[in-house]
C-alpha positions in Angstrom: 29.7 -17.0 -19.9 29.2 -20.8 -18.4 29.0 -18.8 -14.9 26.3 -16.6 -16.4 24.6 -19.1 -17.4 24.3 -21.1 -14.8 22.9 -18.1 -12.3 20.5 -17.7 -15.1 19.0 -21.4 -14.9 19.5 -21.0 -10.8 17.0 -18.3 -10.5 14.6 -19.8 -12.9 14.3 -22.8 -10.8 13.9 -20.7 -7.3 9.8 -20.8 -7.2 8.3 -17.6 -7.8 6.5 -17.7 -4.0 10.1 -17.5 -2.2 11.4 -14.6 -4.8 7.7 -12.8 -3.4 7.8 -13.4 -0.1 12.0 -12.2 -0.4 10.6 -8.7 -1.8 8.4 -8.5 0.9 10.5 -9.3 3.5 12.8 -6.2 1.4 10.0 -3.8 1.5 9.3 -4.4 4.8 12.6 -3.4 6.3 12.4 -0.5 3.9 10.7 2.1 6.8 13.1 1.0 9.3 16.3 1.0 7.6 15.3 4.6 5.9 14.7 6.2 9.5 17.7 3.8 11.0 19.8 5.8 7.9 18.9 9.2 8.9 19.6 8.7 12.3 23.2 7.4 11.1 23.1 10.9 9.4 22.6 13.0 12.5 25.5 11.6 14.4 27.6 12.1 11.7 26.5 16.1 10.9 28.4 18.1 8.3 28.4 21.1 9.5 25.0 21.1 11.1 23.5 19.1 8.4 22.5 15.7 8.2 24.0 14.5 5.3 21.2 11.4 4.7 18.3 13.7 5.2 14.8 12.2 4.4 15.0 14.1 0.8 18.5 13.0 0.4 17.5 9.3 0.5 14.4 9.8 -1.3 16.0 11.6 -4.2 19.1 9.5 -4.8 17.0 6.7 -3.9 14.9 7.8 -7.3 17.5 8.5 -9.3 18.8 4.5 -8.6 15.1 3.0 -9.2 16.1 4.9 -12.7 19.2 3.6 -13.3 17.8 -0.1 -12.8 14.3 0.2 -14.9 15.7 1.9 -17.8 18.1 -0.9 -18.4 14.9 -3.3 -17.9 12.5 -1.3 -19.8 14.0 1.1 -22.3 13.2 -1.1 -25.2 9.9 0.0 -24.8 10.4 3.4 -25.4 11.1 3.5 -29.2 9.7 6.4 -31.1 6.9 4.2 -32.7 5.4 3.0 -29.4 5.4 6.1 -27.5 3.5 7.8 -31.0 0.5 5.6 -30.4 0.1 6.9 -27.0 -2.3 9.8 -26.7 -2.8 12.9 -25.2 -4.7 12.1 -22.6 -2.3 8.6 -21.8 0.1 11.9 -21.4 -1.7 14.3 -19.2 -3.2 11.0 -16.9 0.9 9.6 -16.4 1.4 13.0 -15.8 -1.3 13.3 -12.9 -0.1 9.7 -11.8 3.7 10.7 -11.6 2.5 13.5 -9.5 0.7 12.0 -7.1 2.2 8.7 -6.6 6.2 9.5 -7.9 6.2 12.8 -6.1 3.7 13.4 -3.5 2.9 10.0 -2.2 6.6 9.5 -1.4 7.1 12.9 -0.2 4.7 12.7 2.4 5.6 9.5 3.6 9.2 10.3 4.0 8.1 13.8 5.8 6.3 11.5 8.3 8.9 9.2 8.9 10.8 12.0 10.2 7.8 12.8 13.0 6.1 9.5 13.4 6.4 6.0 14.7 7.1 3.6 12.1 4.6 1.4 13.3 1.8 4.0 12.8 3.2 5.0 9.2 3.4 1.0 8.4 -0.4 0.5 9.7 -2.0 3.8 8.4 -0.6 3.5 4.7 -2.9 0.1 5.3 -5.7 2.9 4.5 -4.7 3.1 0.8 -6.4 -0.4 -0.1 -9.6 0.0 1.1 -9.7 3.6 -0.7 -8.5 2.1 -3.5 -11.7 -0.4 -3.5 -14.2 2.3 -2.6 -13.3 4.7 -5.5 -13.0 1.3 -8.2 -16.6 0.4 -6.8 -17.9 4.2 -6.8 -16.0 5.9 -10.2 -15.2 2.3 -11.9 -18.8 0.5 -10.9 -16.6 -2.5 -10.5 -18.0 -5.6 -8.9 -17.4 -5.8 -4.8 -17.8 -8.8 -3.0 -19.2 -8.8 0.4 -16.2 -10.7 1.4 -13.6 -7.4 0.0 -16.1 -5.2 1.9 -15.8 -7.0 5.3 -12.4 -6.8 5.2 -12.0 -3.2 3.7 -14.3 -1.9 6.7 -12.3 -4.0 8.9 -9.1 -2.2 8.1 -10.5 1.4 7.4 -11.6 1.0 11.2 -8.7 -0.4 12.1 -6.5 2.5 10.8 -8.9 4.9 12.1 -8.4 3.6 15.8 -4.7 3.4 15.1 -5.0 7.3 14.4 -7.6 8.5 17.0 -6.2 6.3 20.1 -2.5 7.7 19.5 -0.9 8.6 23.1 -0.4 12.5 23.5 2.7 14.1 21.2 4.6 16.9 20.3 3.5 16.7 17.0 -0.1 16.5 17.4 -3.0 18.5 15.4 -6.2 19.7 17.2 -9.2 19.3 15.3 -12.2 20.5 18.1 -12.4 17.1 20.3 -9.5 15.5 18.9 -5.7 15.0 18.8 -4.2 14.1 15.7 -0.6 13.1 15.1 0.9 15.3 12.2 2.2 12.4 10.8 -0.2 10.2 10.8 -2.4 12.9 8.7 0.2 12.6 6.0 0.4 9.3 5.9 -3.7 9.3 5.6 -3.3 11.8 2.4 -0.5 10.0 1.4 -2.7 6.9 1.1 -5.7 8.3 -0.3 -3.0 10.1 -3.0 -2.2 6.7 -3.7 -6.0 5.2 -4.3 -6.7 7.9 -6.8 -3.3 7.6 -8.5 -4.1 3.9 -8.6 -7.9 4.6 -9.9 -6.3 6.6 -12.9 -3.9 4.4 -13.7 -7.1 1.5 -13.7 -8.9 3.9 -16.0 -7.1 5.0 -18.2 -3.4 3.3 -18.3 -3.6 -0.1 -18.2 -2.9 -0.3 -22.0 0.2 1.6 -21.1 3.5 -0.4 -21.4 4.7 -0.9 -18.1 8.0 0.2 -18.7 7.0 3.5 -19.9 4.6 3.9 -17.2 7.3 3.1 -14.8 10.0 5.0 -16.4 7.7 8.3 -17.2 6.0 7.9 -13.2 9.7 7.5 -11.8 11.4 10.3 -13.8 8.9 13.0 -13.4 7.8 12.4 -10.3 11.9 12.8 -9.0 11.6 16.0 -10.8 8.8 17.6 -9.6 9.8 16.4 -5.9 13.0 18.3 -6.3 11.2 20.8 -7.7 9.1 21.7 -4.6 11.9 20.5 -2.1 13.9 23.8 -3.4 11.1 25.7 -3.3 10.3 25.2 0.1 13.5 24.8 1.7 15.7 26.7 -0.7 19.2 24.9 -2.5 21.0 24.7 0.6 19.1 21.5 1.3 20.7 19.7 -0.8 23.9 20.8 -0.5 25.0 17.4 0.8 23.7 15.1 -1.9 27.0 14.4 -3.8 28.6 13.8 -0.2 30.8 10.6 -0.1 29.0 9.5 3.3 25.6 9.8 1.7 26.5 7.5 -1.5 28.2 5.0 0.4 25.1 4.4 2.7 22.6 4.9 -0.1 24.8 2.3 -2.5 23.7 -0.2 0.1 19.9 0.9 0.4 20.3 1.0 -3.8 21.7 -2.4 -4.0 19.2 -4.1 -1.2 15.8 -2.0 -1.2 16.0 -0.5 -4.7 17.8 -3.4 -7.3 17.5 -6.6 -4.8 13.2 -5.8 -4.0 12.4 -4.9 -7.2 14.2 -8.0 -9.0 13.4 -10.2 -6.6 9.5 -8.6 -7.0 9.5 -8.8 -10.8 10.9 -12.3 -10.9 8.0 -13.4 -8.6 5.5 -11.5 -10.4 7.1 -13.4 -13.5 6.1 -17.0 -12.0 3.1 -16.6 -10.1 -0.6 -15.3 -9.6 -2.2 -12.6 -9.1 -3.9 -14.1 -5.8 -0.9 -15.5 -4.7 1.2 -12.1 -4.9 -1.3 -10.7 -3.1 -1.8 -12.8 -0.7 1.8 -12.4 0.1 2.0 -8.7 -0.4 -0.4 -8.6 2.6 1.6 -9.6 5.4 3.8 -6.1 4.1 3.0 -4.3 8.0 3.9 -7.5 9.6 7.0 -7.4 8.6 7.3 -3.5 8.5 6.0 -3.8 12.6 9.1 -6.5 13.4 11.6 -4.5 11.3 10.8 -1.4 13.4 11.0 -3.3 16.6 14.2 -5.3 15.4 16.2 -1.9 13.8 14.8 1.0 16.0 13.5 -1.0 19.1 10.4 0.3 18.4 7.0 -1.8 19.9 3.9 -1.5 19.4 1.9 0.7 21.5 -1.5 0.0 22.7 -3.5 2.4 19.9 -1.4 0.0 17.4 -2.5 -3.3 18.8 -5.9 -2.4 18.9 -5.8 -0.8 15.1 -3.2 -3.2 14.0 -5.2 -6.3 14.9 -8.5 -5.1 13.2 -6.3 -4.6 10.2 -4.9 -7.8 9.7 -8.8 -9.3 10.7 -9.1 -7.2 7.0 -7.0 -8.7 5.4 -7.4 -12.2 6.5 -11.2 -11.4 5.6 -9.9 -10.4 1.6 -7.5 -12.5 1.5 -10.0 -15.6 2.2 -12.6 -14.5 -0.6 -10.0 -13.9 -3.1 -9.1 -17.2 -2.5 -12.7 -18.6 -3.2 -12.7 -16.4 -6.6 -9.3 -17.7 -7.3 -10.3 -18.9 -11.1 -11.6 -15.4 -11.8 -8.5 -13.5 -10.1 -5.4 -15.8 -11.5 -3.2 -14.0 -14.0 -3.9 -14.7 -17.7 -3.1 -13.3 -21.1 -5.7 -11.4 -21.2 -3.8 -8.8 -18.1 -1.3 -6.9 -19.5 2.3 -6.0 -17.4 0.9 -2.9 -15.9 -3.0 -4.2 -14.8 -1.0 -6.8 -12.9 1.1 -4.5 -11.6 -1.9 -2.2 -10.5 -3.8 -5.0 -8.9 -1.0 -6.3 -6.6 -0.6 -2.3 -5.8 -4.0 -2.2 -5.0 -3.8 -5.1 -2.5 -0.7 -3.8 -0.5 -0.2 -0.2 -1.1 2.8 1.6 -0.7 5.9 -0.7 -1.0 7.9 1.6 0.7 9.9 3.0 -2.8 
């Protein structure tokens, strides 16, 4: 117990910046290491199947984000509460779990398995400039020029990213142009993501977190499973109880899944909402070194180019939320999940 309790007081008296810039550091890797894993997979075949195929690691990777928030959260689903939620709290998690517990993941696991990580890191940079149109367009929410700068900025930048891409097998051609495959789901993956987050804005921000978590989490592993037989039949998953599977995804579990998400909470717990965000931004940074340090990946031209007008975004955001910072600094008046929303909002998908 005296051990317990003094891991307890050492983590409360770690600032809340180093447990947020830990997660991102986490998060960051997470592209890398999930493509590093399924290439681990495809020298070690069973049979002729990988065993830590994309939807392998995506669905026990789910089913381990469960096992850790309903320990966290599941005092927040008793009876009483989940009463006083209405239908339509239902039907809109429903239409969030879709989009961004099923189909947001989905399609950026399918384009890890086609596309550079680097493009996938600095295309899913789309989602927060969506995210700001749709809250200034279907939420009339206030926009400062200094948000707009930046979010132009970085929808250009993303858009270069996509249209200067070198010639690929797995290109698209739409009259004059050549699209990567996987850059286009990484673009619908994003602007899933916006209107997921837009919902979620709307209409569940009085929502518990831990039951929007849980419900988002849950159904969206089912649906995705769902779909994943029905387009590739129950031999797809014919490895996902395979020893060599668990024993890699124990260690993407315990690092990406328990270590981000506490370490991202904990932050969350013991700082602002400017500061998260400010933090959350340098997310492709990181994501860019990780795929050059894991898969010797570097950037290419098209990604310099887009990469840099992105970050010129962010900088630009970043530096008028910091002018607004008294209007932007978490108070009582958030709850759990509109805190949650905003830092999503500012640095899109955290790679879970």
């Amino acid at each position: 117990m005296t051990r317990v309790k003094k891991l307890y007081r050492l983590t409360h008296k770690i600032p809340g910046t180093m447990y947020l810039w830990l997660a991102i550091l986490i998060f960051g890797f997470s592209s890398a290491i999930t493509r590093k894993l399924t290439e681990i997979g495809a020298q070690n075949l069973i049979g002729d199947r990988n065993p830590i195929s994309l939807c392998n690691v995506l669905f026990v990777g789910n089913l381990c984000a469960l096992l850790i928030t309903i320990p966290i959260y599941w005092r927040q689903w008793k009876p009483a509460k989940l009463r006083q939620l209405s239908r339509q709290d239902w039907n809109s998690l429903t239409v969030v779990a879709i989009l961004s517990g099923a189909l947001v993941p989905g399609l950026i696991f399918q384009a890890l398995a086609i596309a550079p990580v680097n493009n996938i890191v600095l295309i899913g940079r789309l989602e927060p400039p969506l995210t700001l149109a749709f809250s200034f367009w279907l939420l009339r929410e206030r926009v400062t020029k200094w948000e707009t700068s930046g979010a132009i900025a970085a929808f250009i930048g993303v858009s270069l990213t996509i249209i200067l891409q070198p010639p690929s097998q797995t290109m698209m051609s739409m009259g004059s142009l050549h699209l990567g495959l996987g850059e286009i789901l990484t673009a619908i993956a994003a602007l899933a993501a916006a209107i997921s987050t837009i919902i979620g804005k709307k209409y569940l921000s009085h929502v518990p977190l831990g039951i929007y978590s849980i419900f988002r989490n849950a159904l969206g592993t089912i649906i995705f499973f769902c779909i994943a037989l029905g387009l590739y039949g129950r031999e797809h998953f014919m490895d996902v109880f395979s020893p060599f599977l668990w024993q890699w995804m124990l260690v993407y579990a315990a690092v990406i899944v328990v270590l981000g998400q506490f370490f991202w909470l904990q932050g969350l717990r013991n700082s602002t909402v400017s500061t998260a965000s400010l933090i959350g931004s340098f997310t492709p940074i990181v994501g860019i070194i990780a795929a050059f340090l894991v898969l010797n990946e570097a950037p290419n031209m098209a990604q310099y180019i887009g990469g840099s007008l992105i970050l010129a975004g962010i900088f630009i955001s970043q530096l008028g939320m910091k002018r607004q910072t008294s209007r932007v600094i978490a108070s009582p008046q958030l709850s759990s999940t509109q805190i949650e929303q905003k830092i999503d909002m500012s640095m899109g998908f955290k790679g879970l």
